[in-house]
N, CA and C atoms as a LAMMPS dump frame, in Angstrom:
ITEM: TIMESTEP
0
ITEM: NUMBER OF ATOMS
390
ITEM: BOX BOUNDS ff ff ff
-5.0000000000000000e+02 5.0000000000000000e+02
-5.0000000000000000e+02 5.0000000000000000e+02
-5.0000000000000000e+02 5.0000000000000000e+02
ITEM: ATOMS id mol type element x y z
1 1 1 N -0.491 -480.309 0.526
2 1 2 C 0.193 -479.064 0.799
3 1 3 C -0.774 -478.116 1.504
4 2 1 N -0.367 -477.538 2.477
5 2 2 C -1.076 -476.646 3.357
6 2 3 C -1.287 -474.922 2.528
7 3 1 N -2.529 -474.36 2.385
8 3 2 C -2.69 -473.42 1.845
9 3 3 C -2.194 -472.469 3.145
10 4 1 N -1.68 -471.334 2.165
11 4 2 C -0.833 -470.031 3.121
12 4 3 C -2.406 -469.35 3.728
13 5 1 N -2.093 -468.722 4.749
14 5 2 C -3.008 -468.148 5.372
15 5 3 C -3.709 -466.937 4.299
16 6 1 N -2.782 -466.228 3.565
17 6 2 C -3.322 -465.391 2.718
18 6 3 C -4.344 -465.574 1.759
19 7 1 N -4.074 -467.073 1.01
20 7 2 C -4.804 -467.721 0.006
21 7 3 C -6.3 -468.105 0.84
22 8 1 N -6.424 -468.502 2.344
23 8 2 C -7.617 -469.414 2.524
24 8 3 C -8.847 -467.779 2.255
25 9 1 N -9.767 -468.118 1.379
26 9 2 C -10.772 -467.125 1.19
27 9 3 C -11.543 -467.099 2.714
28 10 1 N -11.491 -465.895 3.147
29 10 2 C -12.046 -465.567 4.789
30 10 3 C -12.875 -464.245 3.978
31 11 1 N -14.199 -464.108 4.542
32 11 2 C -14.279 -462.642 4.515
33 11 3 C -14.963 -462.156 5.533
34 12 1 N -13.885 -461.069 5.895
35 12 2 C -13.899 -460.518 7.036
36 12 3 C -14.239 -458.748 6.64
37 13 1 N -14.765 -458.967 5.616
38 13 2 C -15.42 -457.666 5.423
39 13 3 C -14.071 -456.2 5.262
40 14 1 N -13.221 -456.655 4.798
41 14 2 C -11.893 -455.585 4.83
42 14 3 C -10.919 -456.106 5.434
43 15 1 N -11.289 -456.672 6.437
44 15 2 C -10.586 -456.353 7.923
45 15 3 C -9.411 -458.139 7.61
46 16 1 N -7.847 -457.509 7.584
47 16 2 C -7.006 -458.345 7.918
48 16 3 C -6.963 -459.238 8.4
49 17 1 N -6.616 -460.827 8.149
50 17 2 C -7.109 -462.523 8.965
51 17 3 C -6.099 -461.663 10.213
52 18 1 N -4.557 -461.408 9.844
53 18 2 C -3.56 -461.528 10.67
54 18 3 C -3.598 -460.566 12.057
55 19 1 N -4.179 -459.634 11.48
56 19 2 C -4.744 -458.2 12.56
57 19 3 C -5.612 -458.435 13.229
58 20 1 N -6.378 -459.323 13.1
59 20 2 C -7.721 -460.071 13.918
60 20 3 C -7.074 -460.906 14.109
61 21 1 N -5.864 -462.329 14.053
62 21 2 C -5.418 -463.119 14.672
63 21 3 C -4.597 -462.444 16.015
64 22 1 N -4.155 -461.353 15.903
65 22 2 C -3.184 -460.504 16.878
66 22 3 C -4.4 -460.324 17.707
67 23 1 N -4.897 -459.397 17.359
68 23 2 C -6.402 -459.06 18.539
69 23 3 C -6.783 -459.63 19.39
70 24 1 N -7.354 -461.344 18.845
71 24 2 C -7.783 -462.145 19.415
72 24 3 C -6.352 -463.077 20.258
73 25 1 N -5.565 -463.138 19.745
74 25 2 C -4.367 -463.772 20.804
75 25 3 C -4.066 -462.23 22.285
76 26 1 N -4.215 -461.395 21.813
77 26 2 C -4.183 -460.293 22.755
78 26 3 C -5.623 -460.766 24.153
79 27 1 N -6.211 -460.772 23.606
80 27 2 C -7.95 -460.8 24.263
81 27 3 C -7.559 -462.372 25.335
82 28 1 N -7.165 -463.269 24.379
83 28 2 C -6.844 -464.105 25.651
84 28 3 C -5.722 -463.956 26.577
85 29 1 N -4.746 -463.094 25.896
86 29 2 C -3.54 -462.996 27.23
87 29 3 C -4.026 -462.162 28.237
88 30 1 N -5.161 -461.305 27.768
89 30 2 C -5.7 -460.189 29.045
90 30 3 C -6.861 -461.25 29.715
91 31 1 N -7.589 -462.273 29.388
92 31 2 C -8.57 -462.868 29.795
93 31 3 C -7.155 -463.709 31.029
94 32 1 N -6.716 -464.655 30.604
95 32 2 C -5.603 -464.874 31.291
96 32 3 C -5.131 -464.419 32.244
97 33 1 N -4.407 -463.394 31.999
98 33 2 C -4.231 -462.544 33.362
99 33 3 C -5.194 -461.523 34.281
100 34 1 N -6.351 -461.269 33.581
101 34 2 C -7.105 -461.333 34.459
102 34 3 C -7.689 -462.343 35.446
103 35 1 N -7.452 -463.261 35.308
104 35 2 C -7.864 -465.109 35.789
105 35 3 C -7.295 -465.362 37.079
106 36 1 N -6.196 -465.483 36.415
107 36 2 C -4.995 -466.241 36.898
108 36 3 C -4.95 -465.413 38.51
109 37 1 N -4.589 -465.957 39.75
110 37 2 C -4.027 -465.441 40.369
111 37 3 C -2.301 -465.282 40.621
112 38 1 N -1.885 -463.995 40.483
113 38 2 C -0.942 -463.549 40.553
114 38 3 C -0.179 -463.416 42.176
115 39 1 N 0.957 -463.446 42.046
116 39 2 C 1.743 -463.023 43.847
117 39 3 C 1.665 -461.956 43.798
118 40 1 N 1.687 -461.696 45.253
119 40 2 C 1.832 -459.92 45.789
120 40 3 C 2.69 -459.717 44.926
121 41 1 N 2.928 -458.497 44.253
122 41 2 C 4.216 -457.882 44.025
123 41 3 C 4.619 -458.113 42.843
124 42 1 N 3.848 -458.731 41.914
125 42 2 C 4.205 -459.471 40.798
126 42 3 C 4.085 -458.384 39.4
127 43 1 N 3.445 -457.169 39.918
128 43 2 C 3.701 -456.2 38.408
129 43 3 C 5.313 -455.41 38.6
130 44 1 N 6.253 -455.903 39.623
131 44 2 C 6.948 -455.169 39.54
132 44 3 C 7.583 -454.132 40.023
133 45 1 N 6.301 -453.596 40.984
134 45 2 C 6.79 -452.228 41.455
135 45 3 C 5.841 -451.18 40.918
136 46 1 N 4.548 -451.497 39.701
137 46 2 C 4.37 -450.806 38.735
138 46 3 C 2.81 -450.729 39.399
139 47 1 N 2.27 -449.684 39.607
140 47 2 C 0.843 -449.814 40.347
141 47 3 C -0.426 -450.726 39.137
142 48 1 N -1.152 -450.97 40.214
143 48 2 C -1.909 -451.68 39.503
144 48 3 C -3.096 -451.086 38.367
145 49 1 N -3.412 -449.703 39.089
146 49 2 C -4.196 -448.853 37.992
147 49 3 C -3.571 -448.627 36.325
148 50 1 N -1.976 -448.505 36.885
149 50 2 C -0.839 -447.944 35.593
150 50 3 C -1.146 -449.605 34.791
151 51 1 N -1.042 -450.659 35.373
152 51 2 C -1.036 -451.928 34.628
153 51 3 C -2.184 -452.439 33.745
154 52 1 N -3.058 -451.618 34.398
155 52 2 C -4.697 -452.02 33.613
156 52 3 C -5.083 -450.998 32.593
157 53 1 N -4.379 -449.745 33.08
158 53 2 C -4.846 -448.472 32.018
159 53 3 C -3.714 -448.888 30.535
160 54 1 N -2.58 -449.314 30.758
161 54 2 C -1.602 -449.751 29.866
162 54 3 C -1.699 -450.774 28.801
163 55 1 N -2.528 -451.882 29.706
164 55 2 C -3.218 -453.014 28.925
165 55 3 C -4.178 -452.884 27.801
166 56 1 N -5.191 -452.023 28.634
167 56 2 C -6.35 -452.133 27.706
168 56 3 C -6.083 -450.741 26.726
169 57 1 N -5.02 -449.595 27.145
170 57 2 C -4.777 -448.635 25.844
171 57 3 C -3.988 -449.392 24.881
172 58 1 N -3.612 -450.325 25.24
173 58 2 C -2.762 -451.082 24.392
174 58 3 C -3.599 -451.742 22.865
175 59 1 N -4.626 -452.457 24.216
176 59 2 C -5.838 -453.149 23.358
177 59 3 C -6.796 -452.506 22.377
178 60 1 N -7.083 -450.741 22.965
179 60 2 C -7.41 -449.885 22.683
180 60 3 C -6.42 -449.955 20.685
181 61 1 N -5.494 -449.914 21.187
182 61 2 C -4.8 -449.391 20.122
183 61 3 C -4.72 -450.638 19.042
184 62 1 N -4.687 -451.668 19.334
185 62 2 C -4.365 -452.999 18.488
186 62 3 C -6.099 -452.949 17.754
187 63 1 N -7.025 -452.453 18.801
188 63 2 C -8.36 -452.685 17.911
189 63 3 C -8.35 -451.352 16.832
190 64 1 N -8.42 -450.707 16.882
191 64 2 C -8.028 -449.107 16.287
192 64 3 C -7.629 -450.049 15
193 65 1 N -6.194 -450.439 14.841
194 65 2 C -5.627 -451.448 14.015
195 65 3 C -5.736 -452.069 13.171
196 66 1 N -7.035 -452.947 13.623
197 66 2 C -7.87 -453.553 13.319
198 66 3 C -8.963 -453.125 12.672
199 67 1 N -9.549 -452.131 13.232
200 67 2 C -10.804 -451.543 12.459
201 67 3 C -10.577 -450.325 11.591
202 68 1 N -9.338 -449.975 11.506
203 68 2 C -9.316 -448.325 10.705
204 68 3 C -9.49 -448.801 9.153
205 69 1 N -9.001 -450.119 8.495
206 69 2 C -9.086 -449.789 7.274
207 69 3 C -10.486 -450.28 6.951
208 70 1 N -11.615 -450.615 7.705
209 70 2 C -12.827 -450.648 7.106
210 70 3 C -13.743 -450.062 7.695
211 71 1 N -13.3 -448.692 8.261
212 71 2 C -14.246 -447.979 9.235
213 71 3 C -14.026 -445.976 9.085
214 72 1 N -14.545 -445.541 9.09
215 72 2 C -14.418 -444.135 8.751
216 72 3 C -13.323 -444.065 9.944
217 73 1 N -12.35 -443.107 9.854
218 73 2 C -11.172 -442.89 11.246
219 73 3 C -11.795 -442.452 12.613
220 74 1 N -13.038 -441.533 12.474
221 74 2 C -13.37 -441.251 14.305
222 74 3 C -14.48 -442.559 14.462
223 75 1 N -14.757 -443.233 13.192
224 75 2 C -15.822 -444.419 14.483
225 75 3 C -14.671 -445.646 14.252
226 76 1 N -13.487 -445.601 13.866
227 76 2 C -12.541 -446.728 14.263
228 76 3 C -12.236 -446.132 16.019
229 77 1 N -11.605 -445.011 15.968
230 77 2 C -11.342 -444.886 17.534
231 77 3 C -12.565 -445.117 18.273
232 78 1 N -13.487 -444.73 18.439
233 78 2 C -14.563 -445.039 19.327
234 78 3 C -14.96 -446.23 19.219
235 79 1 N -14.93 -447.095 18.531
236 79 2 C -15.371 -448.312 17.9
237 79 3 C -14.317 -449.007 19.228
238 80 1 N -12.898 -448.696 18.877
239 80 2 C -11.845 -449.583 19.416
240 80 3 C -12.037 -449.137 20.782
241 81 1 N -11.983 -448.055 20.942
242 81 2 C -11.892 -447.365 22.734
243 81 3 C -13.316 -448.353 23.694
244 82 1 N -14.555 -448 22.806
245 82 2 C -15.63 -448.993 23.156
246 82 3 C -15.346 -450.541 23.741
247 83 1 N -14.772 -450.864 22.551
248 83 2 C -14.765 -452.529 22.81
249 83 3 C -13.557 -453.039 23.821
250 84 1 N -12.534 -451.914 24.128
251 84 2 C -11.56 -452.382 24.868
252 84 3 C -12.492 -451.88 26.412
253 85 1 N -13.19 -450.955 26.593
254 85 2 C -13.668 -450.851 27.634
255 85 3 C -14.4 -452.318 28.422
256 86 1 N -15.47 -452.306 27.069
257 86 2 C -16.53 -453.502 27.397
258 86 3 C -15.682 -454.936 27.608
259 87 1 N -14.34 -454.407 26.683
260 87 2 C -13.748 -456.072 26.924
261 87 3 C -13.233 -456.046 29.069
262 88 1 N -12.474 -454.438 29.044
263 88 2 C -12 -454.811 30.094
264 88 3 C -13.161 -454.925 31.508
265 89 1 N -14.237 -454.585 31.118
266 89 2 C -14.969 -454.481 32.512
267 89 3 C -15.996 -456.329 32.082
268 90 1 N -15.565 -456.551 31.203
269 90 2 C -16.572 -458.347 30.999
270 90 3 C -15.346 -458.996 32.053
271 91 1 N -13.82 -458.452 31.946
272 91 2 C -12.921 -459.37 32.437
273 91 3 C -12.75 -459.488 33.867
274 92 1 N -13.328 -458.018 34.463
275 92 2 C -13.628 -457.659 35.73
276 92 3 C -14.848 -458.407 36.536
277 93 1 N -15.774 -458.717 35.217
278 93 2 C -16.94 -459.71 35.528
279 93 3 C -16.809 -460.869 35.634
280 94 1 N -15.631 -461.507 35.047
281 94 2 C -15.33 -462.847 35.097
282 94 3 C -14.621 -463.027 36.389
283 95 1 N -13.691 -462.026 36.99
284 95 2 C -13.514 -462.062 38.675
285 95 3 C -14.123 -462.809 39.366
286 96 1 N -15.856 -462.681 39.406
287 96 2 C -16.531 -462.839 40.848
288 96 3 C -17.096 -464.259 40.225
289 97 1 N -16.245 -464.987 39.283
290 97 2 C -16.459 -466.546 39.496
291 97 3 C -15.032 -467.447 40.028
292 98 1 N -13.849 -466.695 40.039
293 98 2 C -12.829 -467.029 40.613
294 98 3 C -12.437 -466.224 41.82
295 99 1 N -12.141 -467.413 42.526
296 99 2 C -12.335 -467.649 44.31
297 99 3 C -11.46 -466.873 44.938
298 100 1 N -10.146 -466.375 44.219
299 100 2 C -8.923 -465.786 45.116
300 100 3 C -8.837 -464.022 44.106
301 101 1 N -9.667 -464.336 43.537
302 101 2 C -9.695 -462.999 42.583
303 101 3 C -11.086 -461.828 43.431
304 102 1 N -10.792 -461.014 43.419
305 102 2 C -11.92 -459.457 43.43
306 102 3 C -12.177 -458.861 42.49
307 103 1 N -13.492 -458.27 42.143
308 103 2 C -14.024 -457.295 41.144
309 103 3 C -13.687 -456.243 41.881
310 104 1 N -12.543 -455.297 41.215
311 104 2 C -12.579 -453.933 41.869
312 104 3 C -13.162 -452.266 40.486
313 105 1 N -14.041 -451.701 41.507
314 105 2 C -14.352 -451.078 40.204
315 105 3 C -13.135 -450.256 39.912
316 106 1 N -12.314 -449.705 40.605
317 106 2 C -11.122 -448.871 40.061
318 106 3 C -10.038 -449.447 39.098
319 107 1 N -10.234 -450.619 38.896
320 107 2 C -9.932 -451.652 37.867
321 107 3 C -10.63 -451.037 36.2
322 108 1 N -11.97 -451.048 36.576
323 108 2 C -12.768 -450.878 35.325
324 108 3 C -12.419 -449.055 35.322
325 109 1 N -12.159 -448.439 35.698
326 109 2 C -12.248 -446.835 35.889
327 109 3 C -10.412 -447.055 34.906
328 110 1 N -9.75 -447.761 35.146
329 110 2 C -8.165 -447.348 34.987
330 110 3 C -8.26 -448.231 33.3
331 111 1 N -8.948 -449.373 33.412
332 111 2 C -9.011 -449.984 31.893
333 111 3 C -9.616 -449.192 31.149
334 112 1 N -10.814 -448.323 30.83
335 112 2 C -11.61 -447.211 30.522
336 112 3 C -10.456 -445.83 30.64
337 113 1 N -9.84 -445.645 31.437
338 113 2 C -9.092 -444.245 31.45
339 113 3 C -8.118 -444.624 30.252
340 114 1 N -7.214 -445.791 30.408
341 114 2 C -6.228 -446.218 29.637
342 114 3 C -6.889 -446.259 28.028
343 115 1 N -7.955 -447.147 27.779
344 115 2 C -8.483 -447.107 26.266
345 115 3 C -8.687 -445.518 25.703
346 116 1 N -9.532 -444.544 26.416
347 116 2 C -9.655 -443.593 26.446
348 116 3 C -8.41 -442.768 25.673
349 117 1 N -7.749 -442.61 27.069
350 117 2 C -6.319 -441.856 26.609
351 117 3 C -5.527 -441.79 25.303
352 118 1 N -5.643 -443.184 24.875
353 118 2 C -5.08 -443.945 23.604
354 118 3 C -6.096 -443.386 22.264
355 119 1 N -7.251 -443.476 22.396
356 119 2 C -8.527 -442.996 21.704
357 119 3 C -7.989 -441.991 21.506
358 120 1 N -7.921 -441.12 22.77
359 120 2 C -7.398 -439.525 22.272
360 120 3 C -5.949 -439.015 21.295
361 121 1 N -4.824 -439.9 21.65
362 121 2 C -4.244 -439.797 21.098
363 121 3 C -4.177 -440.254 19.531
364 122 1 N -4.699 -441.237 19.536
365 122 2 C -4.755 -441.398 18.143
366 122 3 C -5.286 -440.519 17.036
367 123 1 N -6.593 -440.125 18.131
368 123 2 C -7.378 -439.155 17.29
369 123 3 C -6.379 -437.784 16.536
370 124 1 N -6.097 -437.608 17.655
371 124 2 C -5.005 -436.49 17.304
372 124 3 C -4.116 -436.295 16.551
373 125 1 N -3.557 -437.186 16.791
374 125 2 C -2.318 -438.111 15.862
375 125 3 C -2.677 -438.018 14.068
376 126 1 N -4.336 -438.777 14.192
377 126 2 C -4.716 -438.861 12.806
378 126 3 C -5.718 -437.421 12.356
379 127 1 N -5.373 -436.277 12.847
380 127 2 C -5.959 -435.146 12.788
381 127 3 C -4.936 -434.323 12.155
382 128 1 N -3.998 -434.557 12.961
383 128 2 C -2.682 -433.594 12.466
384 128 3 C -1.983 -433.934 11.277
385 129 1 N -2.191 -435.249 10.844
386 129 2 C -1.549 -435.788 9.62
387 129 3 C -2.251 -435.318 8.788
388 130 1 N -3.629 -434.981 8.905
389 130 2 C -4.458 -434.213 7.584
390 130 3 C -4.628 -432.764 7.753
């Protein structure tokens, strides 16, 4: 009989198996589509700065998530805003080994604006509730 995910003893120091399984399935769909080459035209209509700032506030926010219940609340946001930055500009670095892909820095400026933004809001968010 297969033990439930809850039962297998992990220690992750506070921090949720399932909230770190989300994270990390997140981290490869952005590694992914950062990769992958995409067709012209393929976000939609939706600029490409709006697509990267969206992503990584997203990521921004799923790490937040992740780190608030074993982290004081302002170094969970900075903690999360941090690592979605560093994640999105490593993914910008992984660019200049695939051939049909570009490192653009306004890429890393819009993934950083987007984590940011999210940072702020949260902060706020968890300011006003106290």
């Amino acid at each position: 009989m297969c033990p439930r995910l809850a039962d297998v003893p992990i220690s992750l120091n506070g921090m949720s198996p399932i909230r770190l399984l989300i994270n990390i399935l997140y981290a490869i769909f952005l590694i992914a589509g950062g990769l992958v080459t995409l067709p012209v035209g393929s976000g939609g209509g939706v600029p490409d700065v709006v697509l990267h700032g969206s992503a990584h506030g997203l990521q921004a926010a799923l790490l937040y998530w992740l780190f608030a219940p074993t982290m004081r609340p302002r170094g969970a946001v900075v903690a999360a805003v941090c690592c979605a930055t560093l994640f999105g500009a490593m993914v910008e670095f992984l660019q200049l080994f695939q051939p049909m892909r570009e490192v653009e820095l306004k890429d890393v400026f819009a993934n950083t604006a987007g984590a940011c933004v999210v940072g702020m809001v949260i902060d706020l968010a968890r300011r006003s509730r106290s």
